[in-house]
N, C-alpha and C positions, 0 to 999 in steps of 0.2 A: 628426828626427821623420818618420815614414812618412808623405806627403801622403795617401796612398790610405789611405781607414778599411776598406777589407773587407782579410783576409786575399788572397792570391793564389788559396787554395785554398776557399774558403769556398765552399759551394752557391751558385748565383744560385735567385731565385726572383721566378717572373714570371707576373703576377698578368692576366688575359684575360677578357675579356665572357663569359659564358655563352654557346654557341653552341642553334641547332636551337631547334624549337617550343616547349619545356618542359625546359630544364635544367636542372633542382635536383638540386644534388650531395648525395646524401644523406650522401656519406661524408666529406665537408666540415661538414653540419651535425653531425655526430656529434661530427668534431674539437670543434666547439665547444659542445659541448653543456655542458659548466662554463658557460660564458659567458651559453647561456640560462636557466640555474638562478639565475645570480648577477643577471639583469635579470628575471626572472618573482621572485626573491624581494623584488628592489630595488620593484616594482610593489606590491607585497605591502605593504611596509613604510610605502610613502609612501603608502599609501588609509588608513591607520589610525594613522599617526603624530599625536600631540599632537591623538589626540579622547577626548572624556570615555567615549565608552559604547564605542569601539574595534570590534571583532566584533561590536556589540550591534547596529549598522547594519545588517547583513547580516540578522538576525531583524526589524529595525524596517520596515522599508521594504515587505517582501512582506504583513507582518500588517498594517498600513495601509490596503496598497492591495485585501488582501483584503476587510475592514471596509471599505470607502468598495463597492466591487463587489457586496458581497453585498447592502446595503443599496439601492444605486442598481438592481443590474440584476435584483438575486434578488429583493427583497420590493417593490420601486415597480413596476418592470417585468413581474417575472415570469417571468424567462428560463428556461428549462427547462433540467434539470443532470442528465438521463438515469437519475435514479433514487440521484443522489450527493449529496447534502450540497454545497448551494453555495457554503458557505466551504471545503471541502475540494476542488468538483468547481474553483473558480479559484486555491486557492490553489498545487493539483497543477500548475496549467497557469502558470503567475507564475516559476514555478523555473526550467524552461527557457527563457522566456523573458528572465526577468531574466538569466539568466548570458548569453545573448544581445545581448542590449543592452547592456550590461557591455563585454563582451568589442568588439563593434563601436565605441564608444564610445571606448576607451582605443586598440584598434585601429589604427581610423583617422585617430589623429592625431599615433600615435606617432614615426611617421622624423621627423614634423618637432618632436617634443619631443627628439629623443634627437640632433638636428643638431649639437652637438659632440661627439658619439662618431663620428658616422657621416664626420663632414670630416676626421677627423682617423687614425682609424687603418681598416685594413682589418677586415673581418671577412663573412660571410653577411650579408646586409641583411635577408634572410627571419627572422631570428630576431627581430628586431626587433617585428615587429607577430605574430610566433609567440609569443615569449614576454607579450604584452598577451593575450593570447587564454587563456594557461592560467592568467593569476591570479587571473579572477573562480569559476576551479573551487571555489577555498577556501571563497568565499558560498555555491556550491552545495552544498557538502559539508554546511555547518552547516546550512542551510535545508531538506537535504532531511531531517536531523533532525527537524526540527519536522514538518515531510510526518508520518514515520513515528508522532510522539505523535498530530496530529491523528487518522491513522488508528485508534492504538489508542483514543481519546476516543470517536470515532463506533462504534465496533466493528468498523471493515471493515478485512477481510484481502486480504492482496493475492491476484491469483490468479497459475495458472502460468504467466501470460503475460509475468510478471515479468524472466523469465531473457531475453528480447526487450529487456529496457531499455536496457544498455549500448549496444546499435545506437540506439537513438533519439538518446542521447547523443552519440555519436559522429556522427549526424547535425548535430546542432545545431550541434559545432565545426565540423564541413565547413563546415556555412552560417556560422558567424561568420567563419571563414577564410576563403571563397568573397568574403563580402562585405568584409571588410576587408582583403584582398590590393587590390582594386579602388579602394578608399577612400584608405589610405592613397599609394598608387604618385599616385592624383590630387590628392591635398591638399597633397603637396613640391610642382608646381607650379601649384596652384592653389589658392590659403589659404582660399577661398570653403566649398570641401567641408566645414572643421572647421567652420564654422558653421551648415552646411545636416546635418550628422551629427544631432544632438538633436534636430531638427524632422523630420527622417524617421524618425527608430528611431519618434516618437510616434504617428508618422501609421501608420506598419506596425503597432504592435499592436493598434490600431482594427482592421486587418483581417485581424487572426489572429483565431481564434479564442481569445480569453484569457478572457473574459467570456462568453461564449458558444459552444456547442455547433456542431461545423461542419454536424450534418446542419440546420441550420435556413436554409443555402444553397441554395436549389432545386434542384432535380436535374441538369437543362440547364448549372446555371451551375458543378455543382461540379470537373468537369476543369478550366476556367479558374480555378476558385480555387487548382485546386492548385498553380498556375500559382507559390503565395506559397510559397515552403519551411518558409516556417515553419510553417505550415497541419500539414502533415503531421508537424512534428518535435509541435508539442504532441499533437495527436492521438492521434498513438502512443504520447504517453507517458502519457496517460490511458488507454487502451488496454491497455496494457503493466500498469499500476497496479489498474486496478479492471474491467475487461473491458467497458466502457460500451457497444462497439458488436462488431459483427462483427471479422474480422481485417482488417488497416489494405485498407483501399480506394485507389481509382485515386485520391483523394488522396495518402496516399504515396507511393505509385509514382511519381505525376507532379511530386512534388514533391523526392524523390530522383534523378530523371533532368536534374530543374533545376540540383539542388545540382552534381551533377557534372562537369556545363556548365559552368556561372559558377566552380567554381572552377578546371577546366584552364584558362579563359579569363582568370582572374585571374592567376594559378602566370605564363603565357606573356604577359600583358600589364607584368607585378611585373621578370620580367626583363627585358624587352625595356628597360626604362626604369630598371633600380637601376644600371646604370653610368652616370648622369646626377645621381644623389639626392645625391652628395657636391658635385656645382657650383652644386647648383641650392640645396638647402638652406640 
């Protein structure tokens, strides 16, 4: 019997730290792109296994918290909703944000759920908390359903500023990735983050605008608000939907030049430390 298990001839293959600022091998995530589909549907699976209403969660939870909102900020409060129906003008704004917190949530805790895959075989480590981020897309899909019957209930059509949405979307993954590349890289070694995850996503949408209109921010204060990324992903996409204000303002802007920060800083913080995640985990 040959002591040696490889062939004489066989490839070696040798496996090396990511080098340089920012090295995400795109053409390595490609390779395993099966692999993200097979854990983005695996995510899928287990949020909706053995419950009675299944996908019915995804419609229950945004119509709830729309109901508790309109009530508490629209008719005791008063909150002004720019001329929109304030169960329509929060529950427009709830979508993007839930898939948000969704996405950060499942996120940032994922390398360290997924610690006997990652100890044990190679693979991208990025795909990991990548594929957490695209399964709450599914909630959004069906929710933004019900967006579109509200709209025809109320009667409002959307306007041409529509074809702008996909960017606002696409914004909102950047910020859940921006923030859960950070999240997750710090909760392998430091278990503290999955607990402080749920007590911040709460405290962040107290000051997004979800409930409330951002121009009611005074004016001085609003480039510091933009400061929230989220700020600018709902905005726009209220914006995008029913034309509530002007075209997106220096919130946007300042709020997209954030995302793009935090997340090359995430991308280059993720590697620096995923050749650590298999010893530590």
């Amino acid at each position: 019997m040959n002591p040696n298990p490889h062939p004489p001839n066989a490839p070696a293959i040798r496996i090396e730290p990511a080098k340089g600022l920012v090295a995400v091998n795109l053409r390595e995530l490609w390779e395993y792109r099966e692999l993200l589909y097979f854990l983005t549907w695996r995510d899928i699976k287990v949020r909706y296994k053995q419950s009675v209403l299944g996908v019915g969660w995804a419609i229950l939870q945004p119509l709830l918290t729309t109901a508790i909102f309109t009530f508490v900020f629209g008719r005791f409060a008063g909150v002004p909703s720019n001329g929109i129906p304030y169960p329509l003008f929060s529950f427009a704004a709830l979508l993007p944000w839930q898939y948000f917190a969704s996405a950060v949530g499942r996120s940032g805790v994922s390398l360290v759920n997924s610690a006997n895959l990652i100890s044990k075989v190679y693979f991208p480590r990025l795909i990991v908390p990548l594929s957490a981020a695209f399964a709450p897309a599914v909630d959004f899909v069906i929710t933004f359903g019900i967006l579109v019957l509200m709209m025809f209930w109320y009667g409002i059509m959307p306007t041409w500023n529509v074809v702008f949405l996909p960017l606002f979307l696409l914004l909102a993954f950047a910020t859940a990735m921006a923030v859960s590349l950070w999240l997750s890289a710090l909760n392998v070694r430091y278990r503290d983050v999955g607990y402080v995850i749920p007590f911040m996503v709460q405290i962040w949408m107290f000051i997004s605008p979800v409930a409330y209109p951002s121009n009611l921010v005074p004016e001085k204060w609003r480039l510091l608000y933009g400061l929230n990324p989220m700020a600018g992903v709902i905005e726009g996409f209220r914006w995008a939907l029913f034309g509530t204000s002007a075209a997106p303002d220096a919130v946007v802007i300042v709020s997209s030049v954030i995302v793009l920060l935090f997340l090359f800083g995430g991308l280059m913080y993720f590697q620096r430390t995923e050749q650590t995640f298999a010893d530590i985990v």
